[in-house]
VEXLO-936114 format. One record per residue: x, y, z of N, C-alpha, C, O in turn; chain; residue number from 1. Coordinates in steps of 0.2 Angstrom, whole numbers, plus 5000, padded with zeros to 4 digits. Each point is the difference from the previous one (the first is absolute). Example, Ala and Ser with C-alpha at 12.3 -4.5 7.8 and 13.67 -1.06 7.14 Angstrom:
<recs>
+------+------+------+------+------+------+------+------+------+------+------+------+------+------+
:  n.x :  n.y :  n.z : ca.x : ca.y : ca.z :  c.x :  c.y :  c.z :  o.x :  o.y :  o.z : gugu : mifi :
+------+------+------+------+------+------+------+------+------+------+------+------+------+------+
: 5066 : 4972 : 5039 : 4996 : 5006 : 5000 : 5004 : 5006 : 5000 : 5005 : 4999 : 5003 :    A :    1 :
: 4993 : 5006 : 4993 : 5004 : 5006 : 5001 : 4996 : 5005 : 5003 : 5003 : 5006 : 5001 :    A :    2 :
+------+------+------+------+------+------+------+------+------+------+------+------+------+------+
</recs>
This chain:
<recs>
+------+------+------+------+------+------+------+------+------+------+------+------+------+------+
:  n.x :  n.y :  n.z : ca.x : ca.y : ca.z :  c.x :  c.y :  c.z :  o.x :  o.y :  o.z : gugu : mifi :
+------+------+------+------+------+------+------+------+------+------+------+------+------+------+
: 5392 : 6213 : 4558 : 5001 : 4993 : 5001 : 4998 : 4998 : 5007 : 5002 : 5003 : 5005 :    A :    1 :
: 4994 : 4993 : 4996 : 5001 : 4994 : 5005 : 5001 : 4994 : 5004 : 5000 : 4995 : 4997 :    A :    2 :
: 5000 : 5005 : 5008 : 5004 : 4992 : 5000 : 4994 : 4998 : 5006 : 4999 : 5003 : 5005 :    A :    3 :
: 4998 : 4989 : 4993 : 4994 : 4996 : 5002 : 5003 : 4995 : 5001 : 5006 : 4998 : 4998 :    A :    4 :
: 4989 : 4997 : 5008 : 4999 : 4993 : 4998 : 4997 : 4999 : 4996 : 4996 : 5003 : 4997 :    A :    5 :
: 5011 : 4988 : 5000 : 4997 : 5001 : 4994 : 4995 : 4994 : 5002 : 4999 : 4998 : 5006 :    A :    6 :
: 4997 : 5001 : 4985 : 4994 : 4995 : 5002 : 5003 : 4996 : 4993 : 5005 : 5001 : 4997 :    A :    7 :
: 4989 : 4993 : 5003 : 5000 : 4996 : 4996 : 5001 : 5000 : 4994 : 5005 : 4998 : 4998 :    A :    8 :
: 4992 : 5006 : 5000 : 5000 : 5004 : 4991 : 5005 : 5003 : 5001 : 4998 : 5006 : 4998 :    A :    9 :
: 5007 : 4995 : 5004 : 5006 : 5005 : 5002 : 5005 : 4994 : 4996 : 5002 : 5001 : 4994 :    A :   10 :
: 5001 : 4993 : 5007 : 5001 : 4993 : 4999 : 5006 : 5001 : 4993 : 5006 : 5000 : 4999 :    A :   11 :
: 4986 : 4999 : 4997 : 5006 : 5001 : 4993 : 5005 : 5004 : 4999 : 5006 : 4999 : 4998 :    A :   12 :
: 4991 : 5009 : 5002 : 5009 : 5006 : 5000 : 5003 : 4999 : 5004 : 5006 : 5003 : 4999 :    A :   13 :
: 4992 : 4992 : 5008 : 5007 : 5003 : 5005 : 5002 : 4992 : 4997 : 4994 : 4999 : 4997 :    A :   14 :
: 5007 : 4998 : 5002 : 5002 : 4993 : 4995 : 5004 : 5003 : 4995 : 5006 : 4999 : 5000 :    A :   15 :
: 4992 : 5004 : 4995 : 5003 : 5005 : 4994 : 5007 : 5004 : 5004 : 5006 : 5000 : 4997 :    A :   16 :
: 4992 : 5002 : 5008 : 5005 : 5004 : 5002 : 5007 : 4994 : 5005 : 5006 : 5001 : 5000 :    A :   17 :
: 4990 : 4994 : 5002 : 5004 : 4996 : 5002 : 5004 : 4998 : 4995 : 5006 : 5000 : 5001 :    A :   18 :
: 4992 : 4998 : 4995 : 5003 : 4997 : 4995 : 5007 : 5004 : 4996 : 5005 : 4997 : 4998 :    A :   19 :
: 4994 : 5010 : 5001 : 5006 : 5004 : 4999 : 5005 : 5000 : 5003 : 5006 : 5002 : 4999 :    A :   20 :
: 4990 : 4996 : 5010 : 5007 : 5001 : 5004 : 5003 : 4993 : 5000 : 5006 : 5000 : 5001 :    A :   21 :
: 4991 : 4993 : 4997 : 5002 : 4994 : 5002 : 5008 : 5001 : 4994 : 5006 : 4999 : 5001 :    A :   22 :
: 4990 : 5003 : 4993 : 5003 : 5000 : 4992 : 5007 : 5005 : 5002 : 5003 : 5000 : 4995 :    A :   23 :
: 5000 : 5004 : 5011 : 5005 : 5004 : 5001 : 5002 : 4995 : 5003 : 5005 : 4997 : 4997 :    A :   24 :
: 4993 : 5000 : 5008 : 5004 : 4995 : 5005 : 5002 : 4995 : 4999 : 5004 : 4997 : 5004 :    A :   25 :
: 4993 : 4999 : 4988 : 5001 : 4994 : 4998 : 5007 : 5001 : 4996 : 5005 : 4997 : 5001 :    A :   26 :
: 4995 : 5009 : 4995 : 5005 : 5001 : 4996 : 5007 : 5005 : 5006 : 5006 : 5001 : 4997 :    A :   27 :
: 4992 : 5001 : 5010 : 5005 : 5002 : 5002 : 5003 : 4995 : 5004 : 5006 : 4999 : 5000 :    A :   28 :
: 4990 : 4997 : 5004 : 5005 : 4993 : 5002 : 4995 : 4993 : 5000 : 4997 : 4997 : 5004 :    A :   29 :
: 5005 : 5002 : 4987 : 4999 : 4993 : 4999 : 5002 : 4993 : 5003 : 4996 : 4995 : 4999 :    A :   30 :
: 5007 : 5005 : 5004 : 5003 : 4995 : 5006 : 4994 : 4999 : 5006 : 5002 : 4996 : 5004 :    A :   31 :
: 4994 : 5006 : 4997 : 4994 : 5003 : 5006 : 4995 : 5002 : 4995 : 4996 : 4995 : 5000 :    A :   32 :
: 5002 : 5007 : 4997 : 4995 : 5001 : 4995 : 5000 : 4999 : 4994 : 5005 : 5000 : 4996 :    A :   33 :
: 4987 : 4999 : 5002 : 5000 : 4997 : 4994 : 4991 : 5005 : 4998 : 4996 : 5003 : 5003 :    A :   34 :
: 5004 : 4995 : 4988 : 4995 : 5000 : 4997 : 4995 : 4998 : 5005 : 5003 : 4999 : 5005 :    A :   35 :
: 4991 : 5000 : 4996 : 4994 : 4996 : 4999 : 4996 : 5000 : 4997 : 4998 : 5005 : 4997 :    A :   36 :
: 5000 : 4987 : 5002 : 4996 : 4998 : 4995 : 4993 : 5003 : 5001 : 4995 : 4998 : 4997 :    A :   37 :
: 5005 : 5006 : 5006 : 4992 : 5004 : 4999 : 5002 : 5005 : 5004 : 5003 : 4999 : 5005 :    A :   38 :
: 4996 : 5011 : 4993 : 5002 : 5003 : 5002 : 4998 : 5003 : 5008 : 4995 : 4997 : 5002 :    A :   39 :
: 5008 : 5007 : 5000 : 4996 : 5001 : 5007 : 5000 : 4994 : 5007 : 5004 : 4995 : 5000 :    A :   40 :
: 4990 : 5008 : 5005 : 5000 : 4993 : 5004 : 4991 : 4999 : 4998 : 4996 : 5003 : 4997 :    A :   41 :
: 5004 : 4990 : 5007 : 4994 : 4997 : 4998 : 4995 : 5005 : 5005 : 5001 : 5004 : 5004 :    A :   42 :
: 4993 : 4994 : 4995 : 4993 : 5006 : 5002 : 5002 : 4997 : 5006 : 5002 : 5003 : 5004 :    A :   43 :
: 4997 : 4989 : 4997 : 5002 : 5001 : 5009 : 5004 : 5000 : 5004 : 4998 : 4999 : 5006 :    A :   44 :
: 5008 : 5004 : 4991 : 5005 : 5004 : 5005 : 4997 : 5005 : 5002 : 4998 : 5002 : 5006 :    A :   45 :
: 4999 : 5002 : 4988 : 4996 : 5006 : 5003 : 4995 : 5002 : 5003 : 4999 : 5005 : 5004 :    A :   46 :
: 4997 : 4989 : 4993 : 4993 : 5000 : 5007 : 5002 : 4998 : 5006 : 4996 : 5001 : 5005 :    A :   47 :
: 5011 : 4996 : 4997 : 5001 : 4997 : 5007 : 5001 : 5003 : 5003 : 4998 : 4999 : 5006 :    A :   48 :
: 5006 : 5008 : 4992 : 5003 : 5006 : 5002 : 4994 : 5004 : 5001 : 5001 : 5002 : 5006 :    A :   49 :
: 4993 : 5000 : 4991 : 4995 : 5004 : 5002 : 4996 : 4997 : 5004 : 4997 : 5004 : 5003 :    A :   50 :
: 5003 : 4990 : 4999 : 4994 : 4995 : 5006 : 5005 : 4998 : 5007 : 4998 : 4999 : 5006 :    A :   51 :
: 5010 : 5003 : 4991 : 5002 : 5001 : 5009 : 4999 : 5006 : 5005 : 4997 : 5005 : 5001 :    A :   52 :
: 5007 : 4993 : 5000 : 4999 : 5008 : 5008 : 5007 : 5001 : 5000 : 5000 : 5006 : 5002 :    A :   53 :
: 5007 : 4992 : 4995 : 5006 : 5004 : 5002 : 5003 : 5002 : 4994 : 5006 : 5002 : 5000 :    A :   54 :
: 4989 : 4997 : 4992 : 5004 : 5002 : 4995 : 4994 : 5006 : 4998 : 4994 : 5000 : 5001 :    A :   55 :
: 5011 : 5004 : 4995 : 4992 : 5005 : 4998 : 5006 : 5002 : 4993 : 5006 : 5002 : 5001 :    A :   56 :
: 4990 : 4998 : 4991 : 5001 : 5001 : 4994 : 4998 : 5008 : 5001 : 4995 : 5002 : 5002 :    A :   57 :
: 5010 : 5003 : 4995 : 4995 : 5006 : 5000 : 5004 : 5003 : 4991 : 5005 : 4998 : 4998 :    A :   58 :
: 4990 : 5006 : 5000 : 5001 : 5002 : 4993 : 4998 : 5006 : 5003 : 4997 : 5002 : 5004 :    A :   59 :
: 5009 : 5000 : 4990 : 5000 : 5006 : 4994 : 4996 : 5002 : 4996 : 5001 : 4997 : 4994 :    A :   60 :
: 4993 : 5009 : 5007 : 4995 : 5001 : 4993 : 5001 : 5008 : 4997 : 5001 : 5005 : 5003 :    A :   61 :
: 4998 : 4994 : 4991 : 5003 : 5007 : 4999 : 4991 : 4997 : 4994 : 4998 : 4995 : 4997 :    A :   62 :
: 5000 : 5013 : 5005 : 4992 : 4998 : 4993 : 4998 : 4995 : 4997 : 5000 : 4999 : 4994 :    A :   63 :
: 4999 : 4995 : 5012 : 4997 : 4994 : 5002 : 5004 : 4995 : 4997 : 4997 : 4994 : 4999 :    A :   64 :
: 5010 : 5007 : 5000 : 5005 : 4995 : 4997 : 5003 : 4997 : 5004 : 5004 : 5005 : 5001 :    A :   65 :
: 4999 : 4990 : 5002 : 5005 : 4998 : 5005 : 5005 : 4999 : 4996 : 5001 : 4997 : 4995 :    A :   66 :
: 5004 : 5009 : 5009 : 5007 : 5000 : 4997 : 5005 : 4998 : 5003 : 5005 : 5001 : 4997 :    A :   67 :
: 4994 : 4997 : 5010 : 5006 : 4996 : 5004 : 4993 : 4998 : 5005 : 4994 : 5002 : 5001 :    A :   68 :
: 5015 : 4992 : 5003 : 4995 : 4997 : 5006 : 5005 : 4998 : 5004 : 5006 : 5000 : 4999 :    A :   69 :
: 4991 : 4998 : 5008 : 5007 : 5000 : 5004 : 4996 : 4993 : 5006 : 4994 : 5001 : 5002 :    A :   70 :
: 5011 : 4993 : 4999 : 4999 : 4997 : 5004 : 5001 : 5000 : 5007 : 5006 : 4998 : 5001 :    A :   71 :
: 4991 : 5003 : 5005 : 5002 : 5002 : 5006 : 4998 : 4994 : 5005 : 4994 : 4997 : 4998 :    A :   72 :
: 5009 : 5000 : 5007 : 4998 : 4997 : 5006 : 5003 : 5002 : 5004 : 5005 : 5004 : 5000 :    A :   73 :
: 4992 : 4994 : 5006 : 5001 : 4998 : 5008 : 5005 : 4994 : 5001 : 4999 : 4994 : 4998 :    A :   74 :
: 5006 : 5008 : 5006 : 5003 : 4993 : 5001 : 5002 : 4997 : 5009 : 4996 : 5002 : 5004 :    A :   75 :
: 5006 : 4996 : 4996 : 5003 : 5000 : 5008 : 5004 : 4997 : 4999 : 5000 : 4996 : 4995 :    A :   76 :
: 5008 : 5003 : 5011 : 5006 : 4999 : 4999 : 5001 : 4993 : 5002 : 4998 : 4998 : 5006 :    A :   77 :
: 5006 : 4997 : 4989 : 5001 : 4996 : 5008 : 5001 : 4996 : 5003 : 5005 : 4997 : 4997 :    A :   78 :
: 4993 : 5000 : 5010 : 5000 : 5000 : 5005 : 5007 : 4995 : 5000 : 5001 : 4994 : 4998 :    A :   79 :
: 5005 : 5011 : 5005 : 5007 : 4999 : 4999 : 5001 : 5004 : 5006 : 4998 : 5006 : 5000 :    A :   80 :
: 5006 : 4991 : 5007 : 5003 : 5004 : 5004 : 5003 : 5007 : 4998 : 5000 : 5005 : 5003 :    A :   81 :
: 5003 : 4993 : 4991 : 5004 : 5009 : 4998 : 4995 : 5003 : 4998 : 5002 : 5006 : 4999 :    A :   82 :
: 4994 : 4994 : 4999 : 4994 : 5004 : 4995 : 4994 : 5003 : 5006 : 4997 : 4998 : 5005 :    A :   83 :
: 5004 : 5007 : 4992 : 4994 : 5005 : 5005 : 4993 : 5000 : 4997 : 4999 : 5003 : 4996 :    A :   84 :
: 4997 : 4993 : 5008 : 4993 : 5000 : 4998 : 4997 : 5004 : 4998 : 4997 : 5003 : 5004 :    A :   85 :
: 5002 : 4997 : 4991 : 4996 : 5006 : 4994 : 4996 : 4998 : 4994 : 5002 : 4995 : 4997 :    A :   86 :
: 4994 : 5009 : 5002 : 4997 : 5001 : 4996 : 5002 : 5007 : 4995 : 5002 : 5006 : 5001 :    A :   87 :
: 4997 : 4990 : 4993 : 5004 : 5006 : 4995 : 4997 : 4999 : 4991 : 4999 : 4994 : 4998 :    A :   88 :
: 5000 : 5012 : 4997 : 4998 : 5000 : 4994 : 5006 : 4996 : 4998 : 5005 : 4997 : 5002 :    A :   89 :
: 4992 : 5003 : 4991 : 5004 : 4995 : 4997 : 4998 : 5003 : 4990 : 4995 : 4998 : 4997 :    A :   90 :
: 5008 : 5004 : 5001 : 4998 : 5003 : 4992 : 5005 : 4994 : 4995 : 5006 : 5000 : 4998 :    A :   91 :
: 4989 : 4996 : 5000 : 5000 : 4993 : 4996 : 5000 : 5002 : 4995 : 5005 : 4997 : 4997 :    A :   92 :
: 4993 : 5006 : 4999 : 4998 : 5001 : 4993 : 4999 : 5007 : 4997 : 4995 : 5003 : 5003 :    A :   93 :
: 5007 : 5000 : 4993 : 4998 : 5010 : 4999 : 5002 : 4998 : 4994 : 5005 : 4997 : 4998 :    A :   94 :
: 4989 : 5007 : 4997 : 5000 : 5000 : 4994 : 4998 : 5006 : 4996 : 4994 : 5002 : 5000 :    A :   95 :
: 5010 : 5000 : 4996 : 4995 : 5008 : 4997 : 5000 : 5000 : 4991 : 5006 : 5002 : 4998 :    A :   96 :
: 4988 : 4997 : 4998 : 5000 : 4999 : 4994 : 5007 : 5003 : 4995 : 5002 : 5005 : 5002 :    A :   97 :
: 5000 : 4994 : 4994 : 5007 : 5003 : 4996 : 4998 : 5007 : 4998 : 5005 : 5003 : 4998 :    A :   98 :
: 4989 : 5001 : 5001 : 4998 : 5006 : 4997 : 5002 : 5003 : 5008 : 5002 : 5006 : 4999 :    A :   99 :
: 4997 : 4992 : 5005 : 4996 : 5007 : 5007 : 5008 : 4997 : 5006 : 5001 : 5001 : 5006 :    A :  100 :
: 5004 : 4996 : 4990 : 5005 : 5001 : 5003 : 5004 : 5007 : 5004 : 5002 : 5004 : 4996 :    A :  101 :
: 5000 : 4996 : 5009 : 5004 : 5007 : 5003 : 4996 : 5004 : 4997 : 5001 : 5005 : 4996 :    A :  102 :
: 4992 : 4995 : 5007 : 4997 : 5006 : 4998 : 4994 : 5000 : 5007 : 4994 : 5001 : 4999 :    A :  103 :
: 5009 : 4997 : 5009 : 4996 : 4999 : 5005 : 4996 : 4995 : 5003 : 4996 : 5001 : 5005 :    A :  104 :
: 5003 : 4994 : 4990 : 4996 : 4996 : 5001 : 5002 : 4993 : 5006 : 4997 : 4997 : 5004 :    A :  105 :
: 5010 : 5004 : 4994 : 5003 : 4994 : 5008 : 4999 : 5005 : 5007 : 4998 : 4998 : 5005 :    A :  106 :
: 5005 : 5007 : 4994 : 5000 : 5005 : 5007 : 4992 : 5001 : 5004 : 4999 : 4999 : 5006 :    A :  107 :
: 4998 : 5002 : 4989 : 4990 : 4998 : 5004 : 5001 : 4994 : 4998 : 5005 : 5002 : 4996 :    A :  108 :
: 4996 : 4992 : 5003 : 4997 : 4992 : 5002 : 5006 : 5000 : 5008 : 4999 : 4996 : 5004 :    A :  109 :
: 5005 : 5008 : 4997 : 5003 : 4998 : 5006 : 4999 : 5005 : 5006 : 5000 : 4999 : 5006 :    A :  110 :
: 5000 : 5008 : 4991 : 4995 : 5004 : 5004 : 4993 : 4995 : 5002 : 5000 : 5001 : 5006 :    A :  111 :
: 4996 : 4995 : 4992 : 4996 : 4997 : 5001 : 4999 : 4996 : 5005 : 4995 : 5001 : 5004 :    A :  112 :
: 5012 : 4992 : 4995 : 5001 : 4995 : 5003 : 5002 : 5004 : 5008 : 4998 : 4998 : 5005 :    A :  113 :
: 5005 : 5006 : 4992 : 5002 : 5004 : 5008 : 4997 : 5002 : 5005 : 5002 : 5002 : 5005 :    A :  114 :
: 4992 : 4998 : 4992 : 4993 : 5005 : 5004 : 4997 : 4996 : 5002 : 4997 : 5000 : 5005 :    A :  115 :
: 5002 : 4994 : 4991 : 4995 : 4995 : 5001 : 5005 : 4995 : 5006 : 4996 : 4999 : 5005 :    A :  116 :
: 5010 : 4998 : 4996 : 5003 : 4998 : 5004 : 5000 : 5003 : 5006 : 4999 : 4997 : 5005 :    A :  117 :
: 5001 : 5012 : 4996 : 5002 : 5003 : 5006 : 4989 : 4998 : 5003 : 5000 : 4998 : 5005 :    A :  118 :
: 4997 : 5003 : 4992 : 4992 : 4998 : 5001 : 5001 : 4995 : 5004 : 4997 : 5001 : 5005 :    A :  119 :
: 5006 : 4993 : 4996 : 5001 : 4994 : 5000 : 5005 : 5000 : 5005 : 5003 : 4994 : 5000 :    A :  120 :
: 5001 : 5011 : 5005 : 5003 : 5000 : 5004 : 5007 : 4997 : 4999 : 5003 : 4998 : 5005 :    A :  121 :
: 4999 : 5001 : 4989 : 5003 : 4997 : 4995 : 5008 : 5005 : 4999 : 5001 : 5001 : 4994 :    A :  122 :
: 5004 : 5001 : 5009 : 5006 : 5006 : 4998 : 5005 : 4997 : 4999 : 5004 : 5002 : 5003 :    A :  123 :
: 4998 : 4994 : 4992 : 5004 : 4996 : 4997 : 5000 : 4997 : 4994 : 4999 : 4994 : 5001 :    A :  124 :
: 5002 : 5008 : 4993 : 4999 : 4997 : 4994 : 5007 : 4999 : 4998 : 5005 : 5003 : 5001 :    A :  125 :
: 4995 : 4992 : 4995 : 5005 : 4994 : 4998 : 5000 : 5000 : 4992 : 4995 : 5003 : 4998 :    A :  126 :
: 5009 : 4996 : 4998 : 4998 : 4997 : 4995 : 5005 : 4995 : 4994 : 5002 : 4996 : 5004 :    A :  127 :
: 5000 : 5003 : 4991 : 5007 : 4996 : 4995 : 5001 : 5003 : 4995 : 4995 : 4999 : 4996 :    A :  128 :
: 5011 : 5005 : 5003 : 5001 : 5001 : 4994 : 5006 : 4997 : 4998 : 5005 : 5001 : 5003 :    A :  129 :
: 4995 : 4997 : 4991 : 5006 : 4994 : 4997 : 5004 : 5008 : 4996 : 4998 : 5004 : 4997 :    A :  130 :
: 5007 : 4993 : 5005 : 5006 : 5002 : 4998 : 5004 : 5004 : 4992 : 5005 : 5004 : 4999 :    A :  131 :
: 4989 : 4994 : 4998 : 5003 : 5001 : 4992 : 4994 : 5007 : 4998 : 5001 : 5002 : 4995 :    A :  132 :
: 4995 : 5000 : 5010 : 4994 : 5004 : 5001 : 5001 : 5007 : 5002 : 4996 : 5003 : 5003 :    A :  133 :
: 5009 : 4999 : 4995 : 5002 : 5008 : 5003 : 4999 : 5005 : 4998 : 5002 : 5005 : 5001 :    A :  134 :
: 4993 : 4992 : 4996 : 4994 : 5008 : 5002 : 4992 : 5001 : 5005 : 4996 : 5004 : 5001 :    A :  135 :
: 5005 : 4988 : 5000 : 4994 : 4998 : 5005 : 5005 : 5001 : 5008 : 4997 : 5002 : 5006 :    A :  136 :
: 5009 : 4998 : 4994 : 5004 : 5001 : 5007 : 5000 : 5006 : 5000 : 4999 : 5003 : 5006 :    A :  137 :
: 5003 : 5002 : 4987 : 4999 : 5007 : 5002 : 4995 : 5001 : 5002 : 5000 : 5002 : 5006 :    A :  138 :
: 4996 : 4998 : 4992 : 4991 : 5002 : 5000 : 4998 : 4999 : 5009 : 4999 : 5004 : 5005 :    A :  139 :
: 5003 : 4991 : 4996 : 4999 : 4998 : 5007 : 5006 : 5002 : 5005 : 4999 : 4996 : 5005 :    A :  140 :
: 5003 : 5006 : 4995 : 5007 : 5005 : 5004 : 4997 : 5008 : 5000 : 4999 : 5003 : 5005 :    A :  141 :
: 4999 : 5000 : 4988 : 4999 : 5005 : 5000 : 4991 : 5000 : 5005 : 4998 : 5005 : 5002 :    A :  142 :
: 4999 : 4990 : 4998 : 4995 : 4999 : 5004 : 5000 : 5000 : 5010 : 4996 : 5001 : 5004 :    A :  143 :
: 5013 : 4998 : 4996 : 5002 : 4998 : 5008 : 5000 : 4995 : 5001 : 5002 : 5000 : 5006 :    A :  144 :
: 4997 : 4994 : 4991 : 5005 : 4994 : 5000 : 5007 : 4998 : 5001 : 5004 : 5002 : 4996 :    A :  145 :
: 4996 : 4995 : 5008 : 5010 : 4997 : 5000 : 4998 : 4993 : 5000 : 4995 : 4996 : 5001 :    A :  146 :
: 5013 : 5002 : 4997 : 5001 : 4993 : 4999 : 5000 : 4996 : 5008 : 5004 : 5002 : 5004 :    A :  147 :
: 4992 : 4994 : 4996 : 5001 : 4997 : 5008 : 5004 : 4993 : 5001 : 5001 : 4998 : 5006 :    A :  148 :
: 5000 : 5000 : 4985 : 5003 : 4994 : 4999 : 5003 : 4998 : 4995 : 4997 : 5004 : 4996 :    A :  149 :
: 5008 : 4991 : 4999 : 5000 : 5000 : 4994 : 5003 : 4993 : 5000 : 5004 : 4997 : 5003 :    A :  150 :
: 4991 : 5001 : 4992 : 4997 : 4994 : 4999 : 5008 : 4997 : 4994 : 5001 : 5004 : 4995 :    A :  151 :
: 5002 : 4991 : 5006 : 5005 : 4997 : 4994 : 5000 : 4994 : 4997 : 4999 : 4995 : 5004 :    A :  152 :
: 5002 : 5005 : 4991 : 4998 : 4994 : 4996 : 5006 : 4996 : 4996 : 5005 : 5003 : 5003 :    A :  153 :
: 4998 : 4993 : 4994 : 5005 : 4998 : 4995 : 4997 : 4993 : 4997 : 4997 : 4996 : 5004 :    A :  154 :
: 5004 : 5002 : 4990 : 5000 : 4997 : 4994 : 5006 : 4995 : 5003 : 5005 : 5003 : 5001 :    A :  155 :
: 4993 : 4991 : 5000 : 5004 : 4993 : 5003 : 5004 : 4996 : 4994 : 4996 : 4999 : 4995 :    A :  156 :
: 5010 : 4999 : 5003 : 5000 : 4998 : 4995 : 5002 : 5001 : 4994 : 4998 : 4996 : 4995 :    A :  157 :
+------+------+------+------+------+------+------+------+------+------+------+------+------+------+
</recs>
C-alpha cells in the first residue's frame, strides 16, 4: 500500500468514500447533519484544495485502487492577544473505504500528513472528532493524540 497526492481522476472514489462517512454522520447527529441531495462534495471543493498551497488531499492506493483519503491544511492562529502566533495542520476530513477498514490504512494517510507537515516546518497538527465517534477518538489517542478541547452543544426548546 501506498499513500500519494491525490489527482483529478482520484475525485470520484474519494467522493464514494466521502459519502459512507457523511451517511454515519447524517444518521449519528441528525440535528448537524443531513442526507445530501448528491453524494460526496462537488469536483470543486476538490479541485480548490489541489490548486492551493495550504491544503493537500493525499490517498490511500493499495493495487491502483484508492482506499482511503485524508484531508490536510496549514493554518495559522488568530491574531488575539491570548493566542500564540502559529502556524499549525489541521486534519478536516479522513476517510477509509468500508472493506480496508482497521486494516492500517488511516495510520499511513497520517503517518503521511505528519511527514509531509514536519517537510513544511509545520509541528503541530489539530484536528475534530465528534463525540458519538469512539472509535475515531480511540484510533487517534492510540496515535498520541489528547483532547485539547471539548466542544458542547444542547437542543433549545
Amino acid at each position: 500500500m501506498k499513500v500519494r497526492r491525490a489527482a483529478p481522476t482520484d475525485f470520484k472514489t474519494i467522493n464514494k468514500i466521502a459519502a459512507e462517512v457523511d451517511a454515519f454522520h447524517a444518521r449519528s447527529v441528525p440535528q448537524v447533519f443531513q442526507k445530501p441531495s448528491r453524494p460526496g462534495r462537488p469536483r470543486s471543493f476538490w479541485a480548490g484544495i489541489l490548486a492551493g498551497r495550504n491544503g493537500t488531499i493525499l490517498v490511500a492506493e493499495h493495487d491502483g485502487q484508492v482506499v482511503g483519503f485524508l484531508l490536510v491544511e496549514v493554518r495559522t492562529s488568530l491574531r488575539l492577544p491570548i493566542l500564540r502566533r502559529r502556524r499549525f495542520g489541521y486534519v478536516s476530513e479522513v476517510g477509509v473505504a468500508r472493506g480496508w477498514r482497521r486494516r492500517g490504512v488511516g495510520r499511513l494517510l497520517m503517518a503521511a500528513a505528519h511527514r509531509r507537515l514536519l517537510q513544511r516546518h509545520v509541528t503541530q497538527l489539530e484536528l475534530n472528532v465528534w463525540s458519538f465517534n469512539r472509535g475515531a477518538m480511540e484510533f487517534y489517542e492510540r496515535l498520541g493524540y489528547r483532547f485539547l478541547s471539548h466542544r458542547m452543544g444542547r437542543t433549545l426548546g
